[in-house]
C-alpha distance (Angstrom), angle and dihedral (degrees) to the residues before:
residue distance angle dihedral
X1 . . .
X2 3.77 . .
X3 3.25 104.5 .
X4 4.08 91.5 46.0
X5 3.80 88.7 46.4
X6 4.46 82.6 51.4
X7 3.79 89.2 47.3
X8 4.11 97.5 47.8
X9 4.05 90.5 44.5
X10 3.74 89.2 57.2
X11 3.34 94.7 44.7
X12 3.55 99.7 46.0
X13 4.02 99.6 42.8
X14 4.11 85.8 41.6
X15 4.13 81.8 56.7
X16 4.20 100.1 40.0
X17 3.58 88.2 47.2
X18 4.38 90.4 50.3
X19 3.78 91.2 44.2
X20 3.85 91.4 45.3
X21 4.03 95.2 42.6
X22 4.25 83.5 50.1
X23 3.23 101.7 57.1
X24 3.95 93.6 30.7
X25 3.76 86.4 63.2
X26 4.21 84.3 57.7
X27 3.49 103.4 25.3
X28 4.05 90.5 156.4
X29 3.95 90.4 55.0
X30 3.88 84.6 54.7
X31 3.71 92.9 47.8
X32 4.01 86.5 56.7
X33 3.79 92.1 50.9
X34 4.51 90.5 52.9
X35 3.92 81.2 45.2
X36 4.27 79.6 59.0
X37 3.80 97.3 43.3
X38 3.73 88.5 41.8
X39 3.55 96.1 53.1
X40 4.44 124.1 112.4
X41 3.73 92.0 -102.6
X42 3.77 93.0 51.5
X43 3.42 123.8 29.7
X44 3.71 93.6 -16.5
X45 3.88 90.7 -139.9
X46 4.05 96.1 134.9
X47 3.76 84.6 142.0
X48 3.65 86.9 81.8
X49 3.72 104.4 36.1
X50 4.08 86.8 101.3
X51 3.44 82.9 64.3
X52 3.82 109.0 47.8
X53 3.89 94.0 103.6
X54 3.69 96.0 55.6
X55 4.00 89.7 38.9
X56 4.06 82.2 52.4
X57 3.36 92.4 57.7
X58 3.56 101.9 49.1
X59 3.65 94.5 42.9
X60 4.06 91.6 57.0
X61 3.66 92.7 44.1
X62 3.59 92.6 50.3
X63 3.63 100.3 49.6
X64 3.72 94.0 45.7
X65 3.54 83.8 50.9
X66 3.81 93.2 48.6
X67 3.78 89.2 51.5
X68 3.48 90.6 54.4
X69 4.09 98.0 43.7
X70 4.02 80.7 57.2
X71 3.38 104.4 47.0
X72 4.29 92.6 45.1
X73 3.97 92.8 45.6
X74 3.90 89.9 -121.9
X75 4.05 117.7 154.0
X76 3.98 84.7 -9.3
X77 4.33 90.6 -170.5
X78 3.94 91.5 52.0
X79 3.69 93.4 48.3
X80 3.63 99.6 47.7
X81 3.40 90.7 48.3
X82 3.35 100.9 50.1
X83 3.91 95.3 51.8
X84 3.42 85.1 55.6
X85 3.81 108.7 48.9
X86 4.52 81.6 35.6
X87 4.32 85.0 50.6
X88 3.92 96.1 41.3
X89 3.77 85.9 46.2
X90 3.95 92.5 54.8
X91 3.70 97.1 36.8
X92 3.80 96.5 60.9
X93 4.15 83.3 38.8
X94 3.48 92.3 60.3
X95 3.75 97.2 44.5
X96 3.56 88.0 50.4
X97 3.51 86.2 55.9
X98 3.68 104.9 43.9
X99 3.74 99.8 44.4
X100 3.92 98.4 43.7
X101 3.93 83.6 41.8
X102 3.64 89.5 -127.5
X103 3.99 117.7 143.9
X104 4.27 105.6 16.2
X105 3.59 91.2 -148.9
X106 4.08 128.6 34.1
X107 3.97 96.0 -150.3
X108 3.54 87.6 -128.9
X109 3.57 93.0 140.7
X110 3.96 100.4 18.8
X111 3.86 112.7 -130.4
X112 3.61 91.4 -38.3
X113 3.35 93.0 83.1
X114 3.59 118.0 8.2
X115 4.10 111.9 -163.1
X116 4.00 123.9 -168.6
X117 3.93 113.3 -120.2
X118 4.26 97.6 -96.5
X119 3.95 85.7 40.7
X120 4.36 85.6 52.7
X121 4.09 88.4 42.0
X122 4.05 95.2 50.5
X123 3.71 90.6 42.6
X124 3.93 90.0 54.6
X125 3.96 91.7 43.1
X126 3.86 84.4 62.1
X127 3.61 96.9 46.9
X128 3.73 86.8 49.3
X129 4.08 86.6 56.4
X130 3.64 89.5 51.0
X131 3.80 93.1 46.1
X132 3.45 95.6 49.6
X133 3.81 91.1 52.1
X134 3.87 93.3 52.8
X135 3.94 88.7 45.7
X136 3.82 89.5 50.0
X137 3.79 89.8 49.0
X138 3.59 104.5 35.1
X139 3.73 94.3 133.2
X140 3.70 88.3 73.4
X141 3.87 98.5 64.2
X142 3.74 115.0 87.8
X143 3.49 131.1 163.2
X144 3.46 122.7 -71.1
X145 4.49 97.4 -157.1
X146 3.88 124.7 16.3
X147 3.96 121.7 -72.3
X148 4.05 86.2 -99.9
X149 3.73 90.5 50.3
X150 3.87 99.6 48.9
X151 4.02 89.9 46.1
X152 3.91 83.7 52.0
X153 3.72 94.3 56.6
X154 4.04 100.6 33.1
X155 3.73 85.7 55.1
X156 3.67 93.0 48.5
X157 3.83 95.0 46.9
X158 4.87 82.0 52.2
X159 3.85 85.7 53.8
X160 3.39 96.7 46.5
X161 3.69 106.4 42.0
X162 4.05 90.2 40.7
X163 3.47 80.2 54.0
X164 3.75 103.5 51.5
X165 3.76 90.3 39.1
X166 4.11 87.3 68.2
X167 3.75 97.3 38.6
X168 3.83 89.1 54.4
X169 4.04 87.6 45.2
X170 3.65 85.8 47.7
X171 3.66 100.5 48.5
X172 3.51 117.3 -1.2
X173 3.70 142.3 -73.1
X174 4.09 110.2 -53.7
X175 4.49 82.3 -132.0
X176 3.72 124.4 32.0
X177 4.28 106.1 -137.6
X178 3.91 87.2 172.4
X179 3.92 125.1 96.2
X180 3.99 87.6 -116.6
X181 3.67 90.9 78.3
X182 3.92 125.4 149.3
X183 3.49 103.7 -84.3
X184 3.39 102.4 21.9
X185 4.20 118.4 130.6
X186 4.12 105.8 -135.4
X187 3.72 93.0 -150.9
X188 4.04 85.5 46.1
X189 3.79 86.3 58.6
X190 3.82 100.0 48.5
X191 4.05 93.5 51.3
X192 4.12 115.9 116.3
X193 3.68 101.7 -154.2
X194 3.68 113.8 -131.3
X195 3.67 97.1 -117.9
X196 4.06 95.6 54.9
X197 3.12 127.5 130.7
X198 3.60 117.9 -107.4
X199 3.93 136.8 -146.7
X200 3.82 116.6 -79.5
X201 3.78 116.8 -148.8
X202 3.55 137.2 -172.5
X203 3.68 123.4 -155.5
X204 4.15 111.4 -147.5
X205 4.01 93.5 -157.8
X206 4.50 110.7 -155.7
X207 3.86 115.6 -155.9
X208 3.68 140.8 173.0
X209 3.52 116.5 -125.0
X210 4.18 125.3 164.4
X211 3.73 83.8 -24.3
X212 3.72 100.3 -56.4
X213 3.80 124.7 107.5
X214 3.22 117.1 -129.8
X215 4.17 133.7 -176.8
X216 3.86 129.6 -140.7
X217 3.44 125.7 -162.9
X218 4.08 117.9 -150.4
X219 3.83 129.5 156.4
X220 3.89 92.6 -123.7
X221 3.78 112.3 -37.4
X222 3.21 137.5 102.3
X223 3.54 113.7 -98.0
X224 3.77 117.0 -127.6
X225 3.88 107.2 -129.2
X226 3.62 143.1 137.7
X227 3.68 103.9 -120.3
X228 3.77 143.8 95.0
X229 3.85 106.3 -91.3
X230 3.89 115.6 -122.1
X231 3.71 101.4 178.6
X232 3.59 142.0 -77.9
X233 3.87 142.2 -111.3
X234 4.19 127.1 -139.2
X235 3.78 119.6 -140.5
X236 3.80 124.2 -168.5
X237 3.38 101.2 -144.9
X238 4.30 96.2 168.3
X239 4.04 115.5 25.7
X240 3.75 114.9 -137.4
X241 3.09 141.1 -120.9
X242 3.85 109.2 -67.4
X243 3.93 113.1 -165.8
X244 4.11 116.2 -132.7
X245 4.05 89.2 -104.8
X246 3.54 112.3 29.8
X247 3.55 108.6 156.5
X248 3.83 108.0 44.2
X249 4.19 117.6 124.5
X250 3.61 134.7 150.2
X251 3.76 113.7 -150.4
X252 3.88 125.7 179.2
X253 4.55 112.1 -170.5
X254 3.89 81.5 -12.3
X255 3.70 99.5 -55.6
X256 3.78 119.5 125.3
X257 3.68 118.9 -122.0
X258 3.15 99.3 172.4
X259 3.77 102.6 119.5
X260 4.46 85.6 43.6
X261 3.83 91.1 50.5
X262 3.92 87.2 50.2
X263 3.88 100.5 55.8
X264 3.76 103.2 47.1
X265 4.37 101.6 123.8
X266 4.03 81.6 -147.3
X267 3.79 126.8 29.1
X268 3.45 129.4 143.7
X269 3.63 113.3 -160.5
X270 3.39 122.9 -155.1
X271 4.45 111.5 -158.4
X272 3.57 128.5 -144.8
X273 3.98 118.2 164.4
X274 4.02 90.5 -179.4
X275 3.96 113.1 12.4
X276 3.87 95.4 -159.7
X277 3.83 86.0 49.7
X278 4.03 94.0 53.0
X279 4.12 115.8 116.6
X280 3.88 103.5 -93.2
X281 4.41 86.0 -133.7
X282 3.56 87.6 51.9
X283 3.54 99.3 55.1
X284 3.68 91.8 37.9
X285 4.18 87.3 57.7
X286 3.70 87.6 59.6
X287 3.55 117.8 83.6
X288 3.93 84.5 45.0
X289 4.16 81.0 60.1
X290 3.40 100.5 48.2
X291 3.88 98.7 51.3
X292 3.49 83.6 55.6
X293 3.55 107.2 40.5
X294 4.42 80.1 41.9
X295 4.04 87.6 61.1
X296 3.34 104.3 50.4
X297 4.02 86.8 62.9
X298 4.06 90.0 -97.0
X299 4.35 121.0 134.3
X300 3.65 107.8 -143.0
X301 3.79 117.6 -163.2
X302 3.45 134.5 169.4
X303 4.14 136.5 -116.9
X304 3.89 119.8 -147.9
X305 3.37 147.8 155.6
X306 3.27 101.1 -150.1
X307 3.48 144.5 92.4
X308 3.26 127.4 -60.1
X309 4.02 87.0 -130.9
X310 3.61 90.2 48.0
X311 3.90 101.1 51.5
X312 4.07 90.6 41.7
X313 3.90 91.7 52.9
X314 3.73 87.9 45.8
X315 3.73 87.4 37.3
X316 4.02 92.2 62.0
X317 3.84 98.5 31.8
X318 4.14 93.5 58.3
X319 4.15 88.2 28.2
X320 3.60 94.9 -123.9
X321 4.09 106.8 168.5
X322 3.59 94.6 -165.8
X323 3.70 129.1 114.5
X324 4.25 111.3 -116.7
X325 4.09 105.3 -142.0
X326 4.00 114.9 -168.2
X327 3.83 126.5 -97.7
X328 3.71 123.9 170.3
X329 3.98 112.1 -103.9
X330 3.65 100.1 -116.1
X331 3.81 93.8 51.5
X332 4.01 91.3 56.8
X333 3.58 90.7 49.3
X334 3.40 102.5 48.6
X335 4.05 83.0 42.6
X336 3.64 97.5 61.6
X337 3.97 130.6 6.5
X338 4.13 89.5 -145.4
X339 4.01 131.4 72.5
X340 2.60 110.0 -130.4
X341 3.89 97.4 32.4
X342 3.95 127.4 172.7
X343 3.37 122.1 -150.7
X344 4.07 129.3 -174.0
X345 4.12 110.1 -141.6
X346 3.78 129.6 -171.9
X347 3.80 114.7 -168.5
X348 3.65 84.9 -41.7
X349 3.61 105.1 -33.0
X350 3.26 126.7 122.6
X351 3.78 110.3 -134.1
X352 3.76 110.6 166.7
X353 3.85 130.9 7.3
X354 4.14 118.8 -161.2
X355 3.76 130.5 -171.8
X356 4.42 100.7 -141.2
X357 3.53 80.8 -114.1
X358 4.03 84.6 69.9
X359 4.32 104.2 34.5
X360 3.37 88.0 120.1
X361 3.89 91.2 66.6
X362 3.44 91.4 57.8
X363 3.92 112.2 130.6
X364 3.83 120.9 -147.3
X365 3.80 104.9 176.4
């Protein structure tokens, strides 16, 4: 029992301290997935979606922290028993999720490792084995250093996650998971190839026949019965293909420029999910950016998905002389973790990405 009690506290303070570090490097892309569990048709918490950064925050911190209390032997009763109210918590989350087919991916692991809502619920019924076990052999985890020693080190590992947490807020994440990574080409990333695999359906067919209802099953065609038709049901039995970026557009009075906006040599772009929402010292670094950018021979636009009325009054009260194209909310946050964001494109390419906090880092060879 000791030595599978030694094996399951390494593993599982090794694994709270991965998942924590993950989504403490992107602590605002966490945020938007508690804004997704919090939402009316899920948990219907929206009370606390003004909240979900700060709620982020603490929630990485503390399972880092957890990770660490477990793996040191320090305040052995509070740690076990916070794994296991934190892993009963998730497991029932995630079957909430995955059998009501509510949030498609947990965040467990951020972008690094996105998992589907039965892969997130199987993964937490394990942890709950393993948690169980260390709970039911608690006795056998002692300290590994002194008292003075692990307070040293758990107090070290606070200071530097809260501190990482507000650097990445403050810039952006130290690595990119997302497909909007430095050096990535946008049209690249929205390519199908011609050899991938596409969606399989089947078609569960309901007719009326001599009163009785009864159900065919085809892969598409019509089935040839005798019968009043009721109606049918579709079943995706294989997923498809899904390209890295797959729902990226630019669209100006309902026209798509997608294909325009991804072929300029030198564009800065300047991102904005929610206008009204954008940093007031960010926008007020802009016009400052643009003249710049605007002399060495670059066109700056901007990406929103607002309003027009929105981005125009926010347009004249910062003086921004840049037209605002139209992007679909998601996209731009998943593009850049800062609003407003700047990014440097090539015919597509993404060559630099800056929080505000950084425009004046912005290199225009």
């Amino acid at each position: 029992m000791k030595a599978i009690v030694g094996v399951c506290r390494i593993f599982v303070g090794i694994l709270f301290i991965i998942s924590g570090f993950i989504k403490l490097n992107d602590p605002l892309g966490f945020s938007y997935k508690l804004q997704d569990y919090f939402a009316e048709d899920v948990l219907n918490l929206v009370a606390l979606k003004p909240y979900a950064l700060g709620l982020a925050i603490f929630i990485v911190i503390f399972e880092v922290l957890v990770g660490v209390f477990l793996l040191l032997g320090h305040y052995v009763k509070f740690t076990i028993y916070s794994l296991l109210g934190m892993i009963v918590f998730f497991t029932f989350l995630t079957f909430y999720s995955a059998y009501f087919n509510k949030v498609t991916d947990c965040g467990c692991f951020g972008d690094a490792l996105p998992l589907t809502p039965w892969q997130s619920f199987y993964k937490d019924l394990v942890l709950l084995i393993l948690i169980i076990i260390l709970f039911l052999g608690q006795k056998h985890i002692t300290p590994f250093f002194h008292k003075f020693t692990n307070v040293i080190i758990i107090f070290a590992s606070f200071i530097a996650s809260l501190w990482y947490s507000n650097h990445v807020l403050m810039h952006l994440p130290g690595i990119d998971f997302r497909a909007y990574k430095v050096g990535t080409n946008i049209a690249e990333g929205m390519t199908i190839p011609k050899d991938a695999p596409k969606a399989k359906f089947k078609y569960h067919w309901t007719f009326e026949e001599n009163g009785k209802e009864t159900v065919i099953t085809t892969s598409g065609a019509y089935p040839k019965v005798s019968g009043k038709f009721i109606g049918y049901e579709t079943e995706e039995i294989q997923k498809g293909y899904e390209p890295p970026i797959h729902d990226f557009s630019v669209e100006t009075l309902g026209e798509d420029i997608t294909d325009i906006f991804l072929n300029y040599r030198k564009l800065i772009v300047i991102v904005s999910y929610k206008i009204d929402k954008a940093e007031d010292g960010g926008l007020m670094k802009l016009h400052d950016l643009i003249e710049r950018a605007e002399s060495e021979g670059y066109t700056v636009v901007g990406l929103s998905s607002s309003f027009d009325k929105e981005v125009n009054e926010i347009k004249s009260k910062y003086k921004i002389p840049v037209p605002f194209y139209s992007t679909d909310m998601t996209a731009l946050k998943t593009i850049i973790r800062s609003n407003p964001g700047i990014i440097h494109l090539e015919k597509g390419t993404i060559k630099q990405k800056l929080h505000w906090n950084d425009a004046e880092k912005l290199l225009l060879p």
